[in-house]
N, CA, C and O atoms as a GROMACS GRO file, in nm:
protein
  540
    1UNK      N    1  -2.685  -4.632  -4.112
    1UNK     CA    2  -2.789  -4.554  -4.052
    1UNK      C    3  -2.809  -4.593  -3.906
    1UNK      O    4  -2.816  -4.510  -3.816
    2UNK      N    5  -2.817  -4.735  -3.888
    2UNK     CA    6  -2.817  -4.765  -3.766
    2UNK      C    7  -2.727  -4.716  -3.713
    2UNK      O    8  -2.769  -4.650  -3.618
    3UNK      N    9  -2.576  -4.710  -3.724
    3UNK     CA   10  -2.506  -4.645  -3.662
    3UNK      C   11  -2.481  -4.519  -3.594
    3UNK      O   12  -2.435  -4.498  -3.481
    4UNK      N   13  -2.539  -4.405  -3.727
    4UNK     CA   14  -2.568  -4.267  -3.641
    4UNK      C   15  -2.649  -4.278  -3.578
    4UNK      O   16  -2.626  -4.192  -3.493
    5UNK      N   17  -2.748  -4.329  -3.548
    5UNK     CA   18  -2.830  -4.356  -3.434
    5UNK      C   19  -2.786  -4.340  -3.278
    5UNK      O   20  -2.784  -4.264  -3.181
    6UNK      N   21  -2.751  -4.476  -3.331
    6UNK     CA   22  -2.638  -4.550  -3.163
    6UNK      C   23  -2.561  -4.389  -3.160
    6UNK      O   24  -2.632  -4.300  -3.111
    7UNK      N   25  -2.420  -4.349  -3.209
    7UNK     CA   26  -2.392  -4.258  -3.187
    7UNK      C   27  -2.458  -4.159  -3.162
    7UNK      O   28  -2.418  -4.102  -3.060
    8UNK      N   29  -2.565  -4.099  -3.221
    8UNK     CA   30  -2.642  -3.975  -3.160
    8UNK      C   31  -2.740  -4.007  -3.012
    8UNK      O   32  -2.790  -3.907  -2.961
    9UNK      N   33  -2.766  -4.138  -2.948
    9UNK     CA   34  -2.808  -4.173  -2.872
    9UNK      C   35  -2.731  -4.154  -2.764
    9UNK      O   36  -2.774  -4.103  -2.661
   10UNK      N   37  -2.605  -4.196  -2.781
   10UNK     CA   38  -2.490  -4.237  -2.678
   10UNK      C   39  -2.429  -4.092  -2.676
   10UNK      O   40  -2.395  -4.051  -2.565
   11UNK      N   41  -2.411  -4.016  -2.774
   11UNK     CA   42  -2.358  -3.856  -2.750
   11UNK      C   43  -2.493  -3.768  -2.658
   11UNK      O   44  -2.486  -3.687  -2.565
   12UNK      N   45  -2.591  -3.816  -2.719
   12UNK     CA   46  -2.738  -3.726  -2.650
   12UNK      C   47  -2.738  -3.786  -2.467
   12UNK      O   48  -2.744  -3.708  -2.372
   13UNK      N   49  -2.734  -3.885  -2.458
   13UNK     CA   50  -2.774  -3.997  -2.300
   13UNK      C   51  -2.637  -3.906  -2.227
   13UNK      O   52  -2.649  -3.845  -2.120
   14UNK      N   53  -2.514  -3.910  -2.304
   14UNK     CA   54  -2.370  -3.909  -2.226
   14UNK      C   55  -2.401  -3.693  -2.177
   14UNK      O   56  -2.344  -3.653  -2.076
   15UNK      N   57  -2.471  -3.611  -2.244
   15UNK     CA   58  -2.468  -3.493  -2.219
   15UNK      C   59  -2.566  -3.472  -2.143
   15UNK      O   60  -2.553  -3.388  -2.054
   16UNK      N   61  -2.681  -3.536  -2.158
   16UNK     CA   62  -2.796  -3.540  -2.070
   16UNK      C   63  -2.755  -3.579  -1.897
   16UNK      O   64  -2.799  -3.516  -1.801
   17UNK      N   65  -2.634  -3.730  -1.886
   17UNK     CA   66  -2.587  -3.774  -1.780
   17UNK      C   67  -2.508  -3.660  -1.712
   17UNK      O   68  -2.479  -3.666  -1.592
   18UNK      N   69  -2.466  -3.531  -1.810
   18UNK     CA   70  -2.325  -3.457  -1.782
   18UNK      C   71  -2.400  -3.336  -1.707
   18UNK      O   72  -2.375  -3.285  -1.597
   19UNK      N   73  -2.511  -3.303  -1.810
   19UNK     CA   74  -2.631  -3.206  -1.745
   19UNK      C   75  -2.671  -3.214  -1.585
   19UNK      O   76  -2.694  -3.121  -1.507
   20UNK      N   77  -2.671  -3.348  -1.565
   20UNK     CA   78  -2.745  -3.391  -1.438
   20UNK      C   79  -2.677  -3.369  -1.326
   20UNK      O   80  -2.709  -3.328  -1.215
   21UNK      N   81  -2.582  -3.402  -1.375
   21UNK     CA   82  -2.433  -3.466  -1.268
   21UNK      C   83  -2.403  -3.290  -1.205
   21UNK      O   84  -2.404  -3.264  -1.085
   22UNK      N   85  -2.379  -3.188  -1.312
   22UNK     CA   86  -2.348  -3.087  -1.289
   22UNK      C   87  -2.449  -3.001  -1.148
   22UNK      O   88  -2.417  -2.950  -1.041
   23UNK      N   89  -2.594  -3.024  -1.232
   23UNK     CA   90  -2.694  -2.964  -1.216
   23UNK      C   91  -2.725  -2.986  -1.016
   23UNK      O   92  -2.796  -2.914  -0.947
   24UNK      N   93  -2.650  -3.099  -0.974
   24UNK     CA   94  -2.713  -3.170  -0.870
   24UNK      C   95  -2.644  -3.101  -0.738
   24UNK      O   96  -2.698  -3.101  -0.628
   25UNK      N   97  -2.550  -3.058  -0.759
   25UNK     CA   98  -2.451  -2.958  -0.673
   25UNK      C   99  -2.514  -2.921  -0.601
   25UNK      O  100  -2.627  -2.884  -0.633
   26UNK      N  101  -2.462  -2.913  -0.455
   26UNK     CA  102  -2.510  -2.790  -0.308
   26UNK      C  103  -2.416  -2.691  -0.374
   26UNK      O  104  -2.298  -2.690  -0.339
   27UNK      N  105  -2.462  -2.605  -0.471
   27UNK     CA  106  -2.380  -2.470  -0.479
   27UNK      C  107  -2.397  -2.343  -0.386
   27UNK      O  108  -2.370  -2.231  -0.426
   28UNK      N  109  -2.462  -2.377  -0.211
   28UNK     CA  110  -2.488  -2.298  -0.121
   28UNK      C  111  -2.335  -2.253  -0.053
   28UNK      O  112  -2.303  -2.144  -0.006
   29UNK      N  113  -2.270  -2.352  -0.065
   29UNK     CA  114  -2.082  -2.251   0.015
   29UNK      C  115  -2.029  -2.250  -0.124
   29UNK      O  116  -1.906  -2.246  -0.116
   30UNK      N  117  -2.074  -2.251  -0.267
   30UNK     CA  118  -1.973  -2.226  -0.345
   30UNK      C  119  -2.000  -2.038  -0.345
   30UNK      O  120  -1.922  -1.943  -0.352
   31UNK      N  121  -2.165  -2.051  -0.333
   31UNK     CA  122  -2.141  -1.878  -0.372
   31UNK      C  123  -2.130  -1.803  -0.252
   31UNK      O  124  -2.137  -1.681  -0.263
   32UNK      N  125  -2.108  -1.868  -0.108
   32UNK     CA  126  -2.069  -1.732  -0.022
   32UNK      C  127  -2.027  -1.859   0.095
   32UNK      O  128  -2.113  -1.917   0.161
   33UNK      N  129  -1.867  -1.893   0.107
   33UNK     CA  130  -1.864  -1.971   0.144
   33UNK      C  131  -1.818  -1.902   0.305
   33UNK      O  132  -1.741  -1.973   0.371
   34UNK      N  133  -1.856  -1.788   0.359
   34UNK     CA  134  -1.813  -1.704   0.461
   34UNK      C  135  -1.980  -1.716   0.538
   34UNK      O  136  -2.001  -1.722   0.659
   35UNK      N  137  -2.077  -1.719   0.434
   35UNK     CA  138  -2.229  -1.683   0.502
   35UNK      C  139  -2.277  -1.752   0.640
   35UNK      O  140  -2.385  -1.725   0.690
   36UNK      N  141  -2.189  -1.841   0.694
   36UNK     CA  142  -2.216  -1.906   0.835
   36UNK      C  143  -2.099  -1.824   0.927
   36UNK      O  144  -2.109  -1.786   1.044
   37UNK      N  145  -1.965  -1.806   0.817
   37UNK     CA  146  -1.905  -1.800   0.969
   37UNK      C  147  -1.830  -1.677   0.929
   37UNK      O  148  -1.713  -1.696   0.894
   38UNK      N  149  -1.870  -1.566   0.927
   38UNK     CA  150  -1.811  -1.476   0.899
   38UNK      C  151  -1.692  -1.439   0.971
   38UNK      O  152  -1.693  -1.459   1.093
   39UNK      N  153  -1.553  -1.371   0.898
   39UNK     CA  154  -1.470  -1.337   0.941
   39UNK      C  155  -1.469  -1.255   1.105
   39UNK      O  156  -1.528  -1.148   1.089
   40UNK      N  157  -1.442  -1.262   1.190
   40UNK     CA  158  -1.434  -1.137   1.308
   40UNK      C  159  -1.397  -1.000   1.252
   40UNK      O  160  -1.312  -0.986   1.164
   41UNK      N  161  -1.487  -0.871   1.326
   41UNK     CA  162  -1.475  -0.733   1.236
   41UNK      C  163  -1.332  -0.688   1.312
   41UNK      O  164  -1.279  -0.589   1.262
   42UNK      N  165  -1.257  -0.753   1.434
   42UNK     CA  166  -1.119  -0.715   1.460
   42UNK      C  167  -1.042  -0.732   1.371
   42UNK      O  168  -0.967  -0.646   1.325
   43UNK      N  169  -1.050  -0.839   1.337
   43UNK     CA  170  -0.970  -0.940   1.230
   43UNK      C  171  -0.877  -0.848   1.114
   43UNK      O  172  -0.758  -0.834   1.087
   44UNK      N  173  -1.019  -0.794   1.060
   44UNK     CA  174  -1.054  -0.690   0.914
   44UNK      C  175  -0.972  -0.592   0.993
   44UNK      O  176  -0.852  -0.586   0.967
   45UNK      N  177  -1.039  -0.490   1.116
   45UNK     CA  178  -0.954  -0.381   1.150
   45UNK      C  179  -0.782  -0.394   1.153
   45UNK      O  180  -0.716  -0.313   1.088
   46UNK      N  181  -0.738  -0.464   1.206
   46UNK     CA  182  -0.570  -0.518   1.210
   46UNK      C  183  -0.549  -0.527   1.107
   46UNK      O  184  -0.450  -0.455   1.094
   47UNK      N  185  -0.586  -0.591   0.956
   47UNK     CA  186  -0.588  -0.609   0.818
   47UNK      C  187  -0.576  -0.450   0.769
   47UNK      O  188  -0.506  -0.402   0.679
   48UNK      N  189  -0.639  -0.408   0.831
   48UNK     CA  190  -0.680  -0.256   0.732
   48UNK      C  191  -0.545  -0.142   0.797
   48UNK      O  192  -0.501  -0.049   0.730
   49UNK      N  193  -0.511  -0.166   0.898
   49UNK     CA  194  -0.458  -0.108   1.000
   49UNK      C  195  -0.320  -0.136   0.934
   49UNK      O  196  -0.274  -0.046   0.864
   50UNK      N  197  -0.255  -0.242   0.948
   50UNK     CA  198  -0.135  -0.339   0.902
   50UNK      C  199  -0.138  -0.255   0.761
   50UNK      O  200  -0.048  -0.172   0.752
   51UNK      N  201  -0.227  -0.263   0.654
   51UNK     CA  202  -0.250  -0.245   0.528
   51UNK      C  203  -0.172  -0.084   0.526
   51UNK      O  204  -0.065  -0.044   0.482
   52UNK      N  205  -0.263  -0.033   0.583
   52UNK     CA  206  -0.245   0.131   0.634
   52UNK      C  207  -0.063   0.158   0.666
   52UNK      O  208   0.003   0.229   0.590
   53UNK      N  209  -0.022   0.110   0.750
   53UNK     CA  210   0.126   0.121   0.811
   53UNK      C  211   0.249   0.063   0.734
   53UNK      O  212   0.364   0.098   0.758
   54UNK      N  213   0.200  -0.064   0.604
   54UNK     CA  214   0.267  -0.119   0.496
   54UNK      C  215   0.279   0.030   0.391
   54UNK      O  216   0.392   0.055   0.351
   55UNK      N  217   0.210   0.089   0.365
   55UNK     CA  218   0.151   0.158   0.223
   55UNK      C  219   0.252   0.263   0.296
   55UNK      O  220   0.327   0.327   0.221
   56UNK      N  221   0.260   0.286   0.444
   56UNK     CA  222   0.332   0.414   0.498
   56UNK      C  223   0.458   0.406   0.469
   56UNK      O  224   0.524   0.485   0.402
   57UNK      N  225   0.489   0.317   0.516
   57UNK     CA  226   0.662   0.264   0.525
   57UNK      C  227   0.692   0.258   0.312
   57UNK      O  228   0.780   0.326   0.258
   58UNK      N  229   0.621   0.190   0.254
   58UNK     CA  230   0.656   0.214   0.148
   58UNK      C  231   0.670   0.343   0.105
   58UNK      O  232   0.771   0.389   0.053
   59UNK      N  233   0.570   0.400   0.127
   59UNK     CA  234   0.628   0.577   0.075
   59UNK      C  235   0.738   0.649   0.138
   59UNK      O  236   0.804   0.740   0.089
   60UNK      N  237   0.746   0.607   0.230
   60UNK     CA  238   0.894   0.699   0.360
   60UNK      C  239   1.002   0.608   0.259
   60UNK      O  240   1.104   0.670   0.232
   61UNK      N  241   0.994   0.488   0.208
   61UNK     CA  242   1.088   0.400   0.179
   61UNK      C  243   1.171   0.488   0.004
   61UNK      O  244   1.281   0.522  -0.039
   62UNK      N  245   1.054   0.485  -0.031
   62UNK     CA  246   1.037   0.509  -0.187
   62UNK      C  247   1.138   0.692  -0.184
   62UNK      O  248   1.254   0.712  -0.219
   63UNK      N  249   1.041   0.790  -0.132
   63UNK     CA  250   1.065   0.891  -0.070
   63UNK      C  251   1.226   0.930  -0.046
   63UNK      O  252   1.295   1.012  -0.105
   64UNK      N  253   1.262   0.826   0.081
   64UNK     CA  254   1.409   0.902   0.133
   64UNK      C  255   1.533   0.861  -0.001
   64UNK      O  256   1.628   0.932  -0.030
   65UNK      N  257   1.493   0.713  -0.074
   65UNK     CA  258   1.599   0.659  -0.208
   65UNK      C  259   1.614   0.749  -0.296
   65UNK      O  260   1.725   0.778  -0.342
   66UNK      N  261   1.444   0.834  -0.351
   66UNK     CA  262   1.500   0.949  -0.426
   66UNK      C  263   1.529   1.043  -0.363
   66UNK      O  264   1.574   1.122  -0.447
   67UNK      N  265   1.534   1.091  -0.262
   67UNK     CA  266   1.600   1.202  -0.204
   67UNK      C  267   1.746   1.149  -0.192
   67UNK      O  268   1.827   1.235  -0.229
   68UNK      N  269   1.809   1.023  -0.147
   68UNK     CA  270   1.951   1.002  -0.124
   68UNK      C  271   2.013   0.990  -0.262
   68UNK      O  272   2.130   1.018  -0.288
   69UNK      N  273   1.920   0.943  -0.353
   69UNK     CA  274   1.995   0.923  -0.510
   69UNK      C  275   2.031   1.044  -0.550
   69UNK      O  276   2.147   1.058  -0.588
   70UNK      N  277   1.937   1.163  -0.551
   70UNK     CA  278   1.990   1.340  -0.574
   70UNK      C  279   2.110   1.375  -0.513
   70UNK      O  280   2.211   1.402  -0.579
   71UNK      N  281   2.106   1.375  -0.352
   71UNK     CA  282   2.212   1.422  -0.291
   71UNK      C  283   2.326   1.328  -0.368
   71UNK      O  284   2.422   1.379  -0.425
   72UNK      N  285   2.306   1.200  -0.361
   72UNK     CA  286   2.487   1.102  -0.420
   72UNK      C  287   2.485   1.223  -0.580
   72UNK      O  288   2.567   1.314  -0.593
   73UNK      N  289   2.382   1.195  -0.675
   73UNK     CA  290   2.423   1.304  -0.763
   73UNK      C  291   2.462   1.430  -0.748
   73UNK      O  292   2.558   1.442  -0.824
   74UNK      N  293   2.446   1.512  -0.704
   74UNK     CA  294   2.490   1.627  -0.635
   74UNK      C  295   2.604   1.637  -0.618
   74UNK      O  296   2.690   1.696  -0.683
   75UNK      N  297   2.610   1.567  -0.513
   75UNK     CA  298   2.773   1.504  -0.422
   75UNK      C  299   2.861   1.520  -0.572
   75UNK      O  300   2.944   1.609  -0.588
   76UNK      N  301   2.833   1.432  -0.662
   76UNK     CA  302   2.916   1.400  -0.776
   76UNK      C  303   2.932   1.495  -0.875
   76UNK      O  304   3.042   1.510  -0.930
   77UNK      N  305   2.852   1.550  -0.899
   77UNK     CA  306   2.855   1.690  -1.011
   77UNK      C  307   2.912   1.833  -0.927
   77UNK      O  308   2.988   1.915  -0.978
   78UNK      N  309   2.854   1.842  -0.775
   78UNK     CA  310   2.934   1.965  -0.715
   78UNK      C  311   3.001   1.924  -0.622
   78UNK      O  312   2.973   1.991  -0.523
   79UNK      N  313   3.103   1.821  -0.591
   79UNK     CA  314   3.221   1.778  -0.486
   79UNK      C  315   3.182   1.807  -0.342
   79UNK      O  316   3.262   1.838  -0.254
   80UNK      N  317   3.061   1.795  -0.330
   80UNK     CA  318   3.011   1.858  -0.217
   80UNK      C  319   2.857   1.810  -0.186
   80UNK      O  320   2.802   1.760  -0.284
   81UNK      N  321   2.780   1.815  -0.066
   81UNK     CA  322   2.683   1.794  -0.029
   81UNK      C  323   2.547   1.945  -0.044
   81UNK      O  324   2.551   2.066  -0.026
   82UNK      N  325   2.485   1.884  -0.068
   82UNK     CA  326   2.384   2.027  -0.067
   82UNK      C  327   2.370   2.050   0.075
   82UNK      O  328   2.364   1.959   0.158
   83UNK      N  329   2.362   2.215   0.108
   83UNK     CA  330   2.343   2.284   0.218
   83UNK      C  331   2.187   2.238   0.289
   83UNK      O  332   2.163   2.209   0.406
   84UNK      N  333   2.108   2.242   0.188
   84UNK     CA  334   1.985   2.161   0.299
   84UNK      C  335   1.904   2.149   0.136
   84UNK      O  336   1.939   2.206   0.033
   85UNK      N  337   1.779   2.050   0.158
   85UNK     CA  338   1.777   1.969   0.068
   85UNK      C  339   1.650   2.039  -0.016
   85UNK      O  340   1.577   1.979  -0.095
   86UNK      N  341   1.640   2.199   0.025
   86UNK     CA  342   1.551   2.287  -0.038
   86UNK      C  343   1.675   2.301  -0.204
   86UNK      O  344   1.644   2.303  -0.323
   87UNK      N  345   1.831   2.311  -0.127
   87UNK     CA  346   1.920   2.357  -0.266
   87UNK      C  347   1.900   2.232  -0.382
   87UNK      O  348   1.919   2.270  -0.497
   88UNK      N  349   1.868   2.105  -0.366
   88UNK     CA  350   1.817   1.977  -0.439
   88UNK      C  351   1.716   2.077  -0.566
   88UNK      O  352   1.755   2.084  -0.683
   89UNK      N  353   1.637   2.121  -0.536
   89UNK     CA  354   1.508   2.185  -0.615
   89UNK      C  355   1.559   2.337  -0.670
   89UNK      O  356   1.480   2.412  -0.727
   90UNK      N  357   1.691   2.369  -0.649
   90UNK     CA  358   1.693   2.497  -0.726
   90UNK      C  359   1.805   2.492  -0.750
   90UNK      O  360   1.830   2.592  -0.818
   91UNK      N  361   1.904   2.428  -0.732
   91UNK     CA  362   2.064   2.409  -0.843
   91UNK      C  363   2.054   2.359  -0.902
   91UNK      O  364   2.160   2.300  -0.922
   92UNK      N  365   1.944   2.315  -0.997
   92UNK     CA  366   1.950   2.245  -1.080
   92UNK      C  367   1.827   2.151  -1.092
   92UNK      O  368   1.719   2.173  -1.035
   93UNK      N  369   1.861   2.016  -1.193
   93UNK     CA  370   1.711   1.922  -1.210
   93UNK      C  371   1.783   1.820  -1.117
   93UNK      O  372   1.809   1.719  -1.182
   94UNK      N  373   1.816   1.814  -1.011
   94UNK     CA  374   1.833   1.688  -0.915
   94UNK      C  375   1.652   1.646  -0.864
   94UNK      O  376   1.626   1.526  -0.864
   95UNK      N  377   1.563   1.723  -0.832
   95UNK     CA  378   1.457   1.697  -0.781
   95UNK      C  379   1.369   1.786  -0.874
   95UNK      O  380   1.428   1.864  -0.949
   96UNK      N  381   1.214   1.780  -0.878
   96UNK     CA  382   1.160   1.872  -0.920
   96UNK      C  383   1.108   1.965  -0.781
   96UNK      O  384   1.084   2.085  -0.764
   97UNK      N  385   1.106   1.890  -0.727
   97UNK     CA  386   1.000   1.912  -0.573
   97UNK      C  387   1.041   1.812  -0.448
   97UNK      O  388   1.024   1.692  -0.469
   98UNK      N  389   1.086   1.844  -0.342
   98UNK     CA  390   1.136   1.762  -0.201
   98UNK      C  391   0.978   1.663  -0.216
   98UNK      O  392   0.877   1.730  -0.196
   99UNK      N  393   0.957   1.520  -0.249
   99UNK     CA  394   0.867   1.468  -0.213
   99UNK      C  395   0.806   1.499  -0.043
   99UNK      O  396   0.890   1.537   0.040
  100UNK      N  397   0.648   1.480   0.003
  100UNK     CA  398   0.594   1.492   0.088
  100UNK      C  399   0.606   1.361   0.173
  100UNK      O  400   0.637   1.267   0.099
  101UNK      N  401   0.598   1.338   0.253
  101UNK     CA  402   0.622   1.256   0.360
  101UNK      C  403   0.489   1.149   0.425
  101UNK      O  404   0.393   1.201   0.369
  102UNK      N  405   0.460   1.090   0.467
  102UNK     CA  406   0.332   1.057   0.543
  102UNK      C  407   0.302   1.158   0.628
  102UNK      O  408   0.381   1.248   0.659
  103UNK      N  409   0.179   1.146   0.669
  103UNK     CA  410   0.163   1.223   0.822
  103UNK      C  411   0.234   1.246   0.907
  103UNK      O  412   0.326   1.214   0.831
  104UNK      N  413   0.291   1.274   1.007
  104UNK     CA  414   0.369   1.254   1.129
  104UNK      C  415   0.506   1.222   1.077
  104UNK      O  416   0.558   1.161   1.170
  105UNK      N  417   0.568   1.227   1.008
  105UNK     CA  418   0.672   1.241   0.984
  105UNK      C  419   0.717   1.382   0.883
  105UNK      O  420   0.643   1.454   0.816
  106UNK      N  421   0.902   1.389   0.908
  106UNK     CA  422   0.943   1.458   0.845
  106UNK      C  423   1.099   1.420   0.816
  106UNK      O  424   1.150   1.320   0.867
  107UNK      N  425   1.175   1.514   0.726
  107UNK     CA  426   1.323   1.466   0.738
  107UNK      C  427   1.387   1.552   0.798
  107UNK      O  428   1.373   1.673   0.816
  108UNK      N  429   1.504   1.432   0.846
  108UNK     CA  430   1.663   1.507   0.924
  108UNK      C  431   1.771   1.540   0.812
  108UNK      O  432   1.787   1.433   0.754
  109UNK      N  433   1.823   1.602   0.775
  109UNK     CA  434   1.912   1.593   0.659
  109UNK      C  435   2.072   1.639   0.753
  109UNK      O  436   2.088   1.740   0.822
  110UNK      N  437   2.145   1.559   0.734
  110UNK     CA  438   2.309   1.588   0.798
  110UNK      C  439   2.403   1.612   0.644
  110UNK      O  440   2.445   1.521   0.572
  111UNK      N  441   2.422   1.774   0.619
  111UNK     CA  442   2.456   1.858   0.556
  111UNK      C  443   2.601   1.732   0.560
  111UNK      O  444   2.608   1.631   0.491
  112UNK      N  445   2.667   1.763   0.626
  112UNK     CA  446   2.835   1.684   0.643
  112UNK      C  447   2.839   1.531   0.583
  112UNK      O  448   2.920   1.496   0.497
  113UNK      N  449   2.769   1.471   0.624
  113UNK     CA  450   2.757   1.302   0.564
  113UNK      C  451   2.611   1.316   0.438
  113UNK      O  452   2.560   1.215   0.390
  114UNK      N  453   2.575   1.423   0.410
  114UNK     CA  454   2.477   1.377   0.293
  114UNK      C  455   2.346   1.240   0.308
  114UNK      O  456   2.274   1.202   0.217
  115UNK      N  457   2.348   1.208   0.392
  115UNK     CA  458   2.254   1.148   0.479
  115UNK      C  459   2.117   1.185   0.508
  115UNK      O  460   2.095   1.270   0.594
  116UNK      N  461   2.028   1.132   0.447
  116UNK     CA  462   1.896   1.173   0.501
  116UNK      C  463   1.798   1.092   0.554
  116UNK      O  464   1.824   0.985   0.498
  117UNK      N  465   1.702   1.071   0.625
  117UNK     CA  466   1.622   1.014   0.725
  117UNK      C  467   1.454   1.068   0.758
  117UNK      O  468   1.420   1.185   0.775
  118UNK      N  469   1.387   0.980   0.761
  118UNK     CA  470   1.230   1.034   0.789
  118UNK      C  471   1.242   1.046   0.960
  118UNK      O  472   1.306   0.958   1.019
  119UNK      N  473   1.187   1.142   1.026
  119UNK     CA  474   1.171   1.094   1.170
  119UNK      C  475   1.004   1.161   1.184
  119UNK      O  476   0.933   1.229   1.111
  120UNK      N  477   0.988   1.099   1.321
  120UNK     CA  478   0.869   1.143   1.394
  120UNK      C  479   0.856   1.307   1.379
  120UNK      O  480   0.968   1.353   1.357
  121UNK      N  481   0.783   1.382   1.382
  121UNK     CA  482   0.759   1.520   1.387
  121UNK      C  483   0.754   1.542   1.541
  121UNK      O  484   0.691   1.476   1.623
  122UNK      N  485   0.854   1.676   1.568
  122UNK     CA  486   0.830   1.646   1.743
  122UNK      C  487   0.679   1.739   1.777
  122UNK      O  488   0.628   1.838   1.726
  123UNK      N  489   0.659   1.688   1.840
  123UNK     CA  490   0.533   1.712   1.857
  123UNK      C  491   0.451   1.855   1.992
  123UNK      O  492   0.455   1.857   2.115
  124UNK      N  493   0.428   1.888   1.957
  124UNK     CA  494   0.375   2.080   2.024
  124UNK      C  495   0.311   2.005   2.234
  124UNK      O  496   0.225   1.922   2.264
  125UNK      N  497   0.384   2.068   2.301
  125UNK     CA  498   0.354   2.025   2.416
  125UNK      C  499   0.200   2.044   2.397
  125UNK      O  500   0.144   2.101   2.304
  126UNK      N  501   0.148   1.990   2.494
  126UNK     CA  502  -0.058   2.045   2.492
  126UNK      C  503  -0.042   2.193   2.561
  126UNK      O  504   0.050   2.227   2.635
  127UNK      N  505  -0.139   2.264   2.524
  127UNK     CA  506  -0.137   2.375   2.545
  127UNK      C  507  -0.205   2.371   2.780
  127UNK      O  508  -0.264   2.278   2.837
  128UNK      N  509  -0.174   2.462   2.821
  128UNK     CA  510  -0.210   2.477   2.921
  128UNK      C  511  -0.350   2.526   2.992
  128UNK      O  512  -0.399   2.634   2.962
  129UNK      N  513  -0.407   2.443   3.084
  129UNK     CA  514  -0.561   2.468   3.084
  129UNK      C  515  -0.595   2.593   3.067
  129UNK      O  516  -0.501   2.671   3.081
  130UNK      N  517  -0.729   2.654   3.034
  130UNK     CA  518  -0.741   2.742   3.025
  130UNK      C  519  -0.864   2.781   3.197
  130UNK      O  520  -0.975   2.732   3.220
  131UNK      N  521  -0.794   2.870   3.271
  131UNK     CA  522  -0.877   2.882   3.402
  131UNK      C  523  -0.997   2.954   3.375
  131UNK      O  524  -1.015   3.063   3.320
  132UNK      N  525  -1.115   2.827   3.451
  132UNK     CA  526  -1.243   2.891   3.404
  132UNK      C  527  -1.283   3.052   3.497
  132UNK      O  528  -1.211   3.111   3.578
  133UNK      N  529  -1.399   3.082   3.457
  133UNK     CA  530  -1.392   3.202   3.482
  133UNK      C  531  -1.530   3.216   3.608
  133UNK      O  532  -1.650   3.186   3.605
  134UNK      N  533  -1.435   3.280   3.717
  134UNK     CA  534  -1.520   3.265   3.860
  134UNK      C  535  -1.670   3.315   3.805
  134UNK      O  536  -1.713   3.374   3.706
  135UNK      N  537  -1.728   3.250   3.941
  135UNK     CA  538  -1.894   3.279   3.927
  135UNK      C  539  -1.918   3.339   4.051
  135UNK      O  540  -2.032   3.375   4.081
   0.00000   0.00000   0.00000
């Protein structure tokens, strides 16, 4: 009897010590350890920006592989290159649909080498002032 004692004393003292120990924490930078020195809002913009131009390049990336994997099939089933890469979507199931591009871009397709490429969209000169009208 004496014994469970001691043991329930020494298990009760040792959780009570564990309670304390825990309890005693500056948990002020565990829950917002930014709240003094916050990041710079450039910082974030370049982050978001970078983020933005990664996600681009992956889709132009993703994009031109299935368009070049059709044409190599193509190539292989008709000994030949498709005439432009609208014929991909109607000789057959090589594509269902020419995937869309990012913004500002579009593709070059070279009919002869089966070759395809995203480029810049060329872009519409600015239109010319318009002369205001005398007073």
């Amino acid at each position: 009897m004496i014994m469970k004692k001691h043991l329930f004393c020494y298990i009760f003292s040792s959780l009570l010590a564990a309670a304390l120990f825990v309890g005693c924490g500056n948990n002020k930078d565990k829950e917002n350890p930014t709240a003094d020195n916050p990041p710079p809002a450039e910082n974030n913009l370049d982050y978001l920006g970078a983020m933005g131009q990664a996600q681009k390049q992956a889709t132009k990336v993703i994009d031109i592989s299935t368009i070049q994997e059709a044409i190599n099939l193509f190539h292989a089933e008709e000994d030949r290159y498709p005439e432009s890469l609208a014929e991909l979507t109607t000789a057959g199931s090589y594509l269902p649909s020419i995937p869309e591009l990012p913004k500002g871009l579009t593709y070059s397709y070279n009919p002869k080498t089966g070759k395809v490429k995203a480029v810049r969209e060329p872009q519409a000169p600015p239109a010319p002032p318009v002369p205001s009208a005398a007073q």
